[in-house]
BALOBA-1460 file (C-alpha; in Angstrom, 3 decimals):
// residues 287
<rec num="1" residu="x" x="-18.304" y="-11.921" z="-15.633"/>
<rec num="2" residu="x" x="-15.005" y="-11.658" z="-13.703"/>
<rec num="3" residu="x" x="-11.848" y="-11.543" z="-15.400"/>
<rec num="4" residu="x" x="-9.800" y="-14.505" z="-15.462"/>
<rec num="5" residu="x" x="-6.353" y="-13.113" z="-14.077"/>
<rec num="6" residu="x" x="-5.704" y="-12.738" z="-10.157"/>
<rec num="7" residu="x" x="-4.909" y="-9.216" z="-9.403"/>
<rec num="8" residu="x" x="-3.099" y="-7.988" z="-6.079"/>
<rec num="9" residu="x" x="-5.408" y="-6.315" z="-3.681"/>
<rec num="10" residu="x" x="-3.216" y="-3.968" z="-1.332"/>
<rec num="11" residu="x" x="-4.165" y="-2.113" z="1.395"/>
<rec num="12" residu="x" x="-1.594" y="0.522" z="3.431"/>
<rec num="13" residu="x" x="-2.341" y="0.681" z="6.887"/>
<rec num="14" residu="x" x="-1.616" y="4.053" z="8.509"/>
<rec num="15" residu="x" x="-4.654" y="6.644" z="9.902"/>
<rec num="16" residu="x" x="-5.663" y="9.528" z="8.144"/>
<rec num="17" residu="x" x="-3.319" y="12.200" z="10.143"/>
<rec num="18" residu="x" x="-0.389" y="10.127" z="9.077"/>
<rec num="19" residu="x" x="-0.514" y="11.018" z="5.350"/>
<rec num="20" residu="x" x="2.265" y="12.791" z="3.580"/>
<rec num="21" residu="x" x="0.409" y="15.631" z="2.793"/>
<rec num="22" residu="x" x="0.091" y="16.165" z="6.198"/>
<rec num="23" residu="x" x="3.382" y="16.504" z="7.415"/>
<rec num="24" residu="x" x="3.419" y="19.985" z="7.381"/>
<rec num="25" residu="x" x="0.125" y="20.377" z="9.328"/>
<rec num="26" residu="x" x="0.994" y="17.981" z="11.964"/>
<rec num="27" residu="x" x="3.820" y="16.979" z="13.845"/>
<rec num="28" residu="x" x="4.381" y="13.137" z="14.118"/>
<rec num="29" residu="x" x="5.366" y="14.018" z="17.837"/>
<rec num="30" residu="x" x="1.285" y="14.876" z="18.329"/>
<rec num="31" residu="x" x="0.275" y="11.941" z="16.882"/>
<rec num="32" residu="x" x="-0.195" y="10.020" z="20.070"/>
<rec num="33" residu="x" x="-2.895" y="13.209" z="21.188"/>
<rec num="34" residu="x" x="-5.090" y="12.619" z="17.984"/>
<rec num="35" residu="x" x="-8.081" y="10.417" z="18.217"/>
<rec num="36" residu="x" x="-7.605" y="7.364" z="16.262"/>
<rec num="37" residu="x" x="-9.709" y="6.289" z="13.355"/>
<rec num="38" residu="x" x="-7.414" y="3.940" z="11.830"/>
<rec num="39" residu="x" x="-8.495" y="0.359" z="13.563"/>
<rec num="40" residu="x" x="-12.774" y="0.916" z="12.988"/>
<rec num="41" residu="x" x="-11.713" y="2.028" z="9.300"/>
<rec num="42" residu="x" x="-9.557" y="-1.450" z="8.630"/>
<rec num="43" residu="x" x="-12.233" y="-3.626" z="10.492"/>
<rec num="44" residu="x" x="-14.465" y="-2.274" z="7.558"/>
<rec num="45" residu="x" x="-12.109" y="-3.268" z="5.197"/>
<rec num="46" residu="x" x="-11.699" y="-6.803" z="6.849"/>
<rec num="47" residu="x" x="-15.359" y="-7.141" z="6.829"/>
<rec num="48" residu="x" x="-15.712" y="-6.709" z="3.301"/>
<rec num="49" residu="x" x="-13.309" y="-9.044" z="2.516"/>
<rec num="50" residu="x" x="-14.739" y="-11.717" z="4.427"/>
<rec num="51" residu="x" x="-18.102" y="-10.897" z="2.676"/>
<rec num="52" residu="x" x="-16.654" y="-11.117" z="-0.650"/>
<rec num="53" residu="x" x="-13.948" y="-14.129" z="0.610"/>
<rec num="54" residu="x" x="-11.049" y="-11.882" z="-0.997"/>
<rec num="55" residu="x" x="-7.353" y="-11.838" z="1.024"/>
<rec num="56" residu="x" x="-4.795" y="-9.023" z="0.832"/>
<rec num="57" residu="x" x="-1.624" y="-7.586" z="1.432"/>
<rec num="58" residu="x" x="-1.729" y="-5.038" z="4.208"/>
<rec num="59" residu="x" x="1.777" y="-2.997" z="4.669"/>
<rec num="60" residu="x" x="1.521" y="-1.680" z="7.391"/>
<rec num="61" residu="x" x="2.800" y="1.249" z="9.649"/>
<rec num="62" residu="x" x="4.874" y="0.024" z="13.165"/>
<rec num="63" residu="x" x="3.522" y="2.718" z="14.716"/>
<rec num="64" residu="x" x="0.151" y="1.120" z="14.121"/>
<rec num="65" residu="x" x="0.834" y="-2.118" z="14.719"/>
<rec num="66" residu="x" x="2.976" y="-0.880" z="17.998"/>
<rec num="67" residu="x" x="-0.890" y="0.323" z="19.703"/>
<rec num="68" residu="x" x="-2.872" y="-1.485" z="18.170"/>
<rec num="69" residu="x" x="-1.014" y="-5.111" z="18.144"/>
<rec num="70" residu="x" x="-4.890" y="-7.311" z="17.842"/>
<rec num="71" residu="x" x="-5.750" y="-5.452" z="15.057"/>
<rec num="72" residu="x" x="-2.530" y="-6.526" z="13.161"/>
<rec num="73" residu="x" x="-3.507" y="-10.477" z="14.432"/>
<rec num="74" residu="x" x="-6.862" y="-10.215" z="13.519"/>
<rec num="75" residu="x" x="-5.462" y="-9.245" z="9.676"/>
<rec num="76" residu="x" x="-3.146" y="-11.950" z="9.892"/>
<rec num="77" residu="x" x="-5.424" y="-15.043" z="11.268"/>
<rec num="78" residu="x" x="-7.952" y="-13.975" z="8.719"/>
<rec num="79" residu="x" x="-5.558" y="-15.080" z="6.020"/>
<rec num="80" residu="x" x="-4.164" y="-11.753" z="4.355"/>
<rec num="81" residu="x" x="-0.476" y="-11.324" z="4.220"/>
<rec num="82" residu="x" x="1.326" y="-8.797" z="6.372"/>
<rec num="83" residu="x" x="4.049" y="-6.520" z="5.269"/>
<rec num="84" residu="x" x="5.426" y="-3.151" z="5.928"/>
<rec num="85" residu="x" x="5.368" y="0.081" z="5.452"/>
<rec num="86" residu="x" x="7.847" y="1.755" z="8.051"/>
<rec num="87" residu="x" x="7.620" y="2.643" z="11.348"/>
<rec num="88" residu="x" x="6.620" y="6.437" z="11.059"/>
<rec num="89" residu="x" x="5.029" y="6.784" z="7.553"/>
<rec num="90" residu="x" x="8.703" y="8.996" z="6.710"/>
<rec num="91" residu="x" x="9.813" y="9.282" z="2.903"/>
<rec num="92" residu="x" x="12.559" y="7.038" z="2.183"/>
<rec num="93" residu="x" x="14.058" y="10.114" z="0.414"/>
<rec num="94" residu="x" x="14.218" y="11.714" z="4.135"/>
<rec num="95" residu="x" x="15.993" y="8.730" z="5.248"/>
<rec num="96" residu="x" x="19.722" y="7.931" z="5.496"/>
<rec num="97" residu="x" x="20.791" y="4.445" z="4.696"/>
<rec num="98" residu="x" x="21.646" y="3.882" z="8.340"/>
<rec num="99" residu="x" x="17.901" y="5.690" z="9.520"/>
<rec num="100" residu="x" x="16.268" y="3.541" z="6.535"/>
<rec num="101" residu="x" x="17.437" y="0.280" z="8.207"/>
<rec num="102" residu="x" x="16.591" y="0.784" z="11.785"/>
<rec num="103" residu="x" x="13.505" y="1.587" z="10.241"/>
<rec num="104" residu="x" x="12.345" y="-1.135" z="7.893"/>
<rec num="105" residu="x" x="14.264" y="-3.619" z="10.572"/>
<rec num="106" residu="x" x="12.326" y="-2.990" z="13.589"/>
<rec num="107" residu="x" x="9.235" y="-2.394" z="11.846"/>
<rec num="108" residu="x" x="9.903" y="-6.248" z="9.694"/>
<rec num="109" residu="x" x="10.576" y="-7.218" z="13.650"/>
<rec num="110" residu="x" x="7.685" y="-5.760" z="15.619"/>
<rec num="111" residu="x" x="5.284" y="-7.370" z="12.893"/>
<rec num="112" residu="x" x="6.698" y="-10.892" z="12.858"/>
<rec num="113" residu="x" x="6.568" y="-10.917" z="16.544"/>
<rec num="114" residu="x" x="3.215" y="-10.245" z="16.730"/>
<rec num="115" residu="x" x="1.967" y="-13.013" z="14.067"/>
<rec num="116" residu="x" x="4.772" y="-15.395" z="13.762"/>
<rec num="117" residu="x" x="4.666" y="-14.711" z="9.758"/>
<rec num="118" residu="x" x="8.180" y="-13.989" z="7.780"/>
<rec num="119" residu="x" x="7.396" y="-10.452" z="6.422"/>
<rec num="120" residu="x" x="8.710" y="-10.706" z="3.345"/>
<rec num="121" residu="x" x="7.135" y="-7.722" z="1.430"/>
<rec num="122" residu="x" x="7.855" y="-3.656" z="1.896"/>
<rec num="123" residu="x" x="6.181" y="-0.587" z="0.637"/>
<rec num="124" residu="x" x="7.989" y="2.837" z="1.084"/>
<rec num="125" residu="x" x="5.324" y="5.750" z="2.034"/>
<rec num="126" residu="x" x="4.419" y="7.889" z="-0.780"/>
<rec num="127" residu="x" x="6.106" y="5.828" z="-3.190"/>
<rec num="128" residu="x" x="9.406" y="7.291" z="-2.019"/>
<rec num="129" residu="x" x="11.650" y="5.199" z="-4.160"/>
<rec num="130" residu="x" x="13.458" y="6.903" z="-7.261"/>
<rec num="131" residu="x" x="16.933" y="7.484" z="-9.038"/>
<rec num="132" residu="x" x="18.251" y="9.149" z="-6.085"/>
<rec num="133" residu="x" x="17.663" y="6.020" z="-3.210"/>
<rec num="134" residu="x" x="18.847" y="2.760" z="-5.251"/>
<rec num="135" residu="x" x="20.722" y="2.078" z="-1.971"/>
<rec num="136" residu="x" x="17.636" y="0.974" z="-0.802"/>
<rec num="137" residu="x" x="17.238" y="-2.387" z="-2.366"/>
<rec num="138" residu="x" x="20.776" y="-3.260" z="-0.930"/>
<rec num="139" residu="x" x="19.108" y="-2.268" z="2.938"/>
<rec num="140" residu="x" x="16.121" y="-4.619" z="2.249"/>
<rec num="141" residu="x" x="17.527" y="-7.610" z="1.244"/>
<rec num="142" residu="x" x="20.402" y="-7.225" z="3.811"/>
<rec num="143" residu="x" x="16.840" y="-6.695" z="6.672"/>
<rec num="144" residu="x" x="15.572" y="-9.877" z="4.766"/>
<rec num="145" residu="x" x="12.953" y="-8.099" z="2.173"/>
<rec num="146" residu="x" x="12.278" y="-10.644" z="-0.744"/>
<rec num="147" residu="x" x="10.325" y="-7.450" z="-2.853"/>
<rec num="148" residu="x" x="8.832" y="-3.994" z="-2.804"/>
<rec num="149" residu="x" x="6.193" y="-2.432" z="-4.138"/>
<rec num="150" residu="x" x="7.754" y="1.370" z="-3.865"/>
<rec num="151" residu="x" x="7.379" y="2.743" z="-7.231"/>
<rec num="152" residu="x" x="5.114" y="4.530" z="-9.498"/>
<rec num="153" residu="x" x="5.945" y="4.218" z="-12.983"/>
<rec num="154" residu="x" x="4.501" y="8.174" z="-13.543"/>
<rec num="155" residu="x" x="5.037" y="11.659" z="-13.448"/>
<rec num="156" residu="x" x="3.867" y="13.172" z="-9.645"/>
<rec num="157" residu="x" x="4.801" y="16.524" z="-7.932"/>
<rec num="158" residu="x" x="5.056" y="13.958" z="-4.634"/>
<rec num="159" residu="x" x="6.578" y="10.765" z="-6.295"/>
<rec num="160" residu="x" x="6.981" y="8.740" z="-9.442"/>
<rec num="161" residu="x" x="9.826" y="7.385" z="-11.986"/>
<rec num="162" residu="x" x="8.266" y="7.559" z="-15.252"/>
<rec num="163" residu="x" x="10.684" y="5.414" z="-17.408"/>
<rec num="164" residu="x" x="11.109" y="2.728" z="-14.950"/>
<rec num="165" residu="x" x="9.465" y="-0.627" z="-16.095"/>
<rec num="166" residu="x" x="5.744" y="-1.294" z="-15.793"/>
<rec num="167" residu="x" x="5.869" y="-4.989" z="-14.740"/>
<rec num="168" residu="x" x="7.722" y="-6.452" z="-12.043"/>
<rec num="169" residu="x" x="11.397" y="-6.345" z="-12.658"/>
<rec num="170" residu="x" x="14.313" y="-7.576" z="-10.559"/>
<rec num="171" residu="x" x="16.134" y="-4.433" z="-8.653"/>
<rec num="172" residu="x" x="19.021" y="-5.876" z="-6.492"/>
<rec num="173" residu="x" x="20.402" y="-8.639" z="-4.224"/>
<rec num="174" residu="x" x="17.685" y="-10.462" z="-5.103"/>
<rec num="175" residu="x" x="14.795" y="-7.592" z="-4.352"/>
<rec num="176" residu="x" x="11.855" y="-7.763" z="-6.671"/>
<rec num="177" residu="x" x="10.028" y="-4.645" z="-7.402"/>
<rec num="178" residu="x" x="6.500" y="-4.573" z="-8.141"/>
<rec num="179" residu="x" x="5.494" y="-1.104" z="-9.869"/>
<rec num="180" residu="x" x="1.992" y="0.306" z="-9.262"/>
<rec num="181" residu="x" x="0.129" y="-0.304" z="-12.209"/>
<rec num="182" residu="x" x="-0.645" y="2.046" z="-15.660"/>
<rec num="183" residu="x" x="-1.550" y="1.658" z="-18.772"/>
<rec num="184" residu="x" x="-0.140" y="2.822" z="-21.565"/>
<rec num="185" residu="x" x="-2.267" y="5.711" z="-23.664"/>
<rec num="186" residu="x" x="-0.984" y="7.055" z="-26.955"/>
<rec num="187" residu="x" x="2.787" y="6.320" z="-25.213"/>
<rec num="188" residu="x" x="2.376" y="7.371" z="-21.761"/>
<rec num="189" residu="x" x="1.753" y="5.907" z="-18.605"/>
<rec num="190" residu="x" x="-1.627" y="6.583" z="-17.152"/>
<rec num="191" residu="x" x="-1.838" y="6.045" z="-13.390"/>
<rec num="192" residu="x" x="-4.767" y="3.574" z="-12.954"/>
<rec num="193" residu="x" x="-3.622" y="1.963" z="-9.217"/>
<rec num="194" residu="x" x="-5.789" y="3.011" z="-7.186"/>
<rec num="195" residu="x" x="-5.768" y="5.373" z="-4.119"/>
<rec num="196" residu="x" x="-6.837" y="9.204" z="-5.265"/>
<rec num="197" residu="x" x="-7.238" y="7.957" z="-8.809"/>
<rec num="198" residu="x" x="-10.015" y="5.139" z="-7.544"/>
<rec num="199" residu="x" x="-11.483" y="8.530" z="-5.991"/>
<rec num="200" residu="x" x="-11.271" y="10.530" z="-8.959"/>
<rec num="201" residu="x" x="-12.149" y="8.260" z="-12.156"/>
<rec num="202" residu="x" x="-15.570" y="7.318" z="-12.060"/>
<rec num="203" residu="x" x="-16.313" y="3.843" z="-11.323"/>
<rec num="204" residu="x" x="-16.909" y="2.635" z="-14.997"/>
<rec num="205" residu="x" x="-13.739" y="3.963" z="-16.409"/>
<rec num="206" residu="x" x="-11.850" y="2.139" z="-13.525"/>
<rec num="207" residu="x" x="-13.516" y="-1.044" z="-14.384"/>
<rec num="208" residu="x" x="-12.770" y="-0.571" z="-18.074"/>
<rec num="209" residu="x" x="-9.042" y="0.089" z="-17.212"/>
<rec num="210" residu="x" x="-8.216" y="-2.754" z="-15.338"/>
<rec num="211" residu="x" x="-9.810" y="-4.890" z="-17.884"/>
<rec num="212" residu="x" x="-8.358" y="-3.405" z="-21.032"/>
<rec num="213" residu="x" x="-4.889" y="-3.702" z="-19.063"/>
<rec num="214" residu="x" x="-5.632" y="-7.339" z="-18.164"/>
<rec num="215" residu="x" x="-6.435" y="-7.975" z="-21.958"/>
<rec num="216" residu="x" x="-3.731" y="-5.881" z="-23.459"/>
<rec num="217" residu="x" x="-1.198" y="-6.376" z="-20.702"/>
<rec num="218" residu="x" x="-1.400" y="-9.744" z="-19.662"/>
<rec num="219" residu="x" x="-0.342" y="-8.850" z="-15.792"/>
<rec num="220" residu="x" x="-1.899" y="-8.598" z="-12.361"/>
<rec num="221" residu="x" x="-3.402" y="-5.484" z="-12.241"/>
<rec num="222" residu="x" x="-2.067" y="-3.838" z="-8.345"/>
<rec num="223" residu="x" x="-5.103" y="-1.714" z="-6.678"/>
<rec num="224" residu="x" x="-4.313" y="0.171" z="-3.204"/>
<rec num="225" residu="x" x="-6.042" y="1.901" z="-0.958"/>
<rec num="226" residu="x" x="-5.809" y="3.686" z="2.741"/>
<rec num="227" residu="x" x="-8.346" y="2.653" z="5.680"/>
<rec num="228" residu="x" x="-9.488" y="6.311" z="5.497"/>
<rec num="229" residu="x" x="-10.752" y="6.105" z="2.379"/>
<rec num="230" residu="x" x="-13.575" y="4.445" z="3.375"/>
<rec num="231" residu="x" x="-14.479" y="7.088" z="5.858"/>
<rec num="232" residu="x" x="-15.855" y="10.207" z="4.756"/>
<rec num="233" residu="x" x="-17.130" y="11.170" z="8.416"/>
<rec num="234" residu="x" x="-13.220" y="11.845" z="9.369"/>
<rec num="235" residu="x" x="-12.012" y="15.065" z="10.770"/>
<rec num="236" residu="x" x="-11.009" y="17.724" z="8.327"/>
<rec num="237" residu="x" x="-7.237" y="18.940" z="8.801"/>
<rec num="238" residu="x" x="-6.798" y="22.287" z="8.967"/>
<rec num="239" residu="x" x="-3.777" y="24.299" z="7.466"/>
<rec num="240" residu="x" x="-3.615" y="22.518" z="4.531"/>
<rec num="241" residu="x" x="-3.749" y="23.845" z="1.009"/>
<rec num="242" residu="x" x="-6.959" y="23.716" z="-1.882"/>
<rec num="243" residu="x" x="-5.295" y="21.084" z="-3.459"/>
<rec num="244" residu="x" x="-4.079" y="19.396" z="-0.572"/>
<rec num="245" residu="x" x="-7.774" y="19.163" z="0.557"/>
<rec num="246" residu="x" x="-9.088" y="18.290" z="-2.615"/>
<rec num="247" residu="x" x="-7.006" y="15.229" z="-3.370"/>
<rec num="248" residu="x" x="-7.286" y="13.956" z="0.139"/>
<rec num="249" residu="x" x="-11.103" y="14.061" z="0.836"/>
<rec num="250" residu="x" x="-12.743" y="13.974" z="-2.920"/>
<rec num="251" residu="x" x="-15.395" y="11.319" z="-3.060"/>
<rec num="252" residu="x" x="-14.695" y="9.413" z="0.153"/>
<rec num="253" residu="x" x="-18.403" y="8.670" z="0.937"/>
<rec num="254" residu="x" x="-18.365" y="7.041" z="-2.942"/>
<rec num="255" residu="x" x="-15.362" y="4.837" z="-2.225"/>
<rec num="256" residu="x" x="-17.011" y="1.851" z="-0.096"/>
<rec num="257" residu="x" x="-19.869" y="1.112" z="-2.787"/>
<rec num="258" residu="x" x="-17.469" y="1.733" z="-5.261"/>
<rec num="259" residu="x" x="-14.786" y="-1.306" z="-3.459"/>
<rec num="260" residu="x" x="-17.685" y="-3.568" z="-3.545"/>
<rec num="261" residu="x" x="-17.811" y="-3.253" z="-6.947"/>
<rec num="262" residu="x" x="-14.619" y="-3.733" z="-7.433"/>
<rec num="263" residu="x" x="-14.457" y="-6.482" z="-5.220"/>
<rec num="264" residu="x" x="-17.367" y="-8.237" z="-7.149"/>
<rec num="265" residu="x" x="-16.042" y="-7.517" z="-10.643"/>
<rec num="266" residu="x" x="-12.478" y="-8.799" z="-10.673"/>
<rec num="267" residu="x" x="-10.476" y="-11.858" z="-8.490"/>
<rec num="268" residu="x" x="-8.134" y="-10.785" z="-5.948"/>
<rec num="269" residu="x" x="-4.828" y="-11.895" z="-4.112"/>
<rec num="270" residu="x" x="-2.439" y="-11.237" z="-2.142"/>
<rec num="271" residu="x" x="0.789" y="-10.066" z="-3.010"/>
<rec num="272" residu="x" x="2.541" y="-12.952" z="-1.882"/>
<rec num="273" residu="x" x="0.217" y="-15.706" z="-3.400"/>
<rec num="274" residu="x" x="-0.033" y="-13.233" z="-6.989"/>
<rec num="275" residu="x" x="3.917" y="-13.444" z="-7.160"/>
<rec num="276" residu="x" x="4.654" y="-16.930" z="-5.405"/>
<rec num="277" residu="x" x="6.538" y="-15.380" z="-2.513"/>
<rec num="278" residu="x" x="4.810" y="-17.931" z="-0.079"/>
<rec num="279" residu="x" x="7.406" y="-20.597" z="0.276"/>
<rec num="280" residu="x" x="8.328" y="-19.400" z="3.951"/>
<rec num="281" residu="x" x="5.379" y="-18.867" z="5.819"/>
<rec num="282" residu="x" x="6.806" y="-19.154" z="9.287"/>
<rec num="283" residu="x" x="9.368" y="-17.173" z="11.053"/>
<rec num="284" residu="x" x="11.621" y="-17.696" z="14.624"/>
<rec num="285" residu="x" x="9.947" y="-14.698" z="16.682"/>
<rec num="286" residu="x" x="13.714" y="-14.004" z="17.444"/>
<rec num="287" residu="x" x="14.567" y="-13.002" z="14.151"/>
């Protein structure tokens, strides 16, 4: 039996050479000779949506929606909402306020162009928000943000504020944020959002998670995931380390059985239609 609340399915569009991990190994500057993966992976993820009639958000990279501009329309007319995730998949941390707007404005741009939706919504790669950045909930809702969904409430060698609040919370100028989702063991917060962690819990404990948050919690429960999770036939980068490798590629050819589980099991939304951010649904392409 499904459970009765309507979680937020989110998806982050970006390929698999575009990862943080892999900044080190790749220059963005060689992205354009690298074979992409990234539009076949999210037409799987479309298709299992429209099997299992489920919409989503999708924040997604500029530099994706830049070449491949009928993938990003094909998301939109199928009824998911679009929203972004930067142009070049950079840390907020690694951004000036100034770099940070010309970032999250011409990506906001470029996407609203292309379907004539506002973008209200922004996710910052690798969950780059933390105590150092606050400025950047004063840049979104100057670029015309209405929320993010930037932070981890945990502790991460790559990201994470673990005593920021669990449950959406109001930021800034009138920026929502929408935390990645834990629960709460013995005190602490256990990461439960998806991503790696859908890779690395097996599928029952994931199940029983979201459900004993939903009961004890009362929330939406936010699950994310990359297009390249569902591929485990992808290139493997070299020049990476162990645990690099490990956390990128563990249990990829599980994940797609595993989604239409999780598909199946529990009732999903968009961000927008979750929070009630919906109210402007058009947008002047000259914005």
């Amino acid at each position: 039996m499904k459970q009765t609340i309507v979680n937020a399915m989110t998806i982050d569009v970006e390929d698999y050479f575009q990862v943080s991990a892999f900044e080190h190994a790749i220059r963005p500057a060689d992205w354009d000779g690298i074979a992409p993966r990234v539009e076949a992976n999210t037409g799987r993820l479309l298709d299992m949506f429209e099997q299992h009639n489920v919409t989503a958000t999708f924040f997604i990279l500029g530099w994706v929606a830049e070449r491949f501009p009928e993938l990003i329309q094909r998301i939109a007319a199928a009824g998911h909402e679009i929203a972004s995730h930067g142009y070049m998949h950079q840390r907020a941390t690694a951004q000036t306020p100034a770099q940070f707007k010309q970032d999250i404005t011409s990506t906001r741009k470029l996407l609203q162009d292309l379907t004539g939706a506002a973008v209200v919504g922004y996710r910052a790669p690798s969950f780059s928000f933390n105590r150092t950045n606050d400025w950047v909930y004063d840049v979104l809702s100057e670029a015309g943000y209405r929320y993010s969904s930037s932070v981890y409430p945990v502790a991460h060698d790559h990201y994470g504020i673990p005593d920021a609040p669990r449950f959406r919370y109001s930021a800034a100028n009138g920026i929502d944020e929408i935390p990645l989702t834990t629960l709460q063991i013995n005190g602490k917060n256990l990461p439960i959002s998806g991503g790696g962690y859908f890779r690395l819990y097996p599928y029952a404990f994931t199940r029983w998670a979201i459900r004993r948050f939903g009961k004890i919690d009362e929330h939406p429960y936010i699950f994310y995931m990359h297009p390249w999770e569902v591929d485990p036939n992808q290139p493997v980068m070299g020049d990476i380390s162990l645990k690099t490798k490990f956390r990128h590629y563990l249990n990829l050819a599980r994940v797609e059985k595993r989604l239409g589980r999780l598909l199946s099991d529990f009732e999903w939304a968009p961000i927008d239609k979750v929070y009630g951010y919906q109210d402007s649904v058009t947008v002047d392409r000259n914005d």
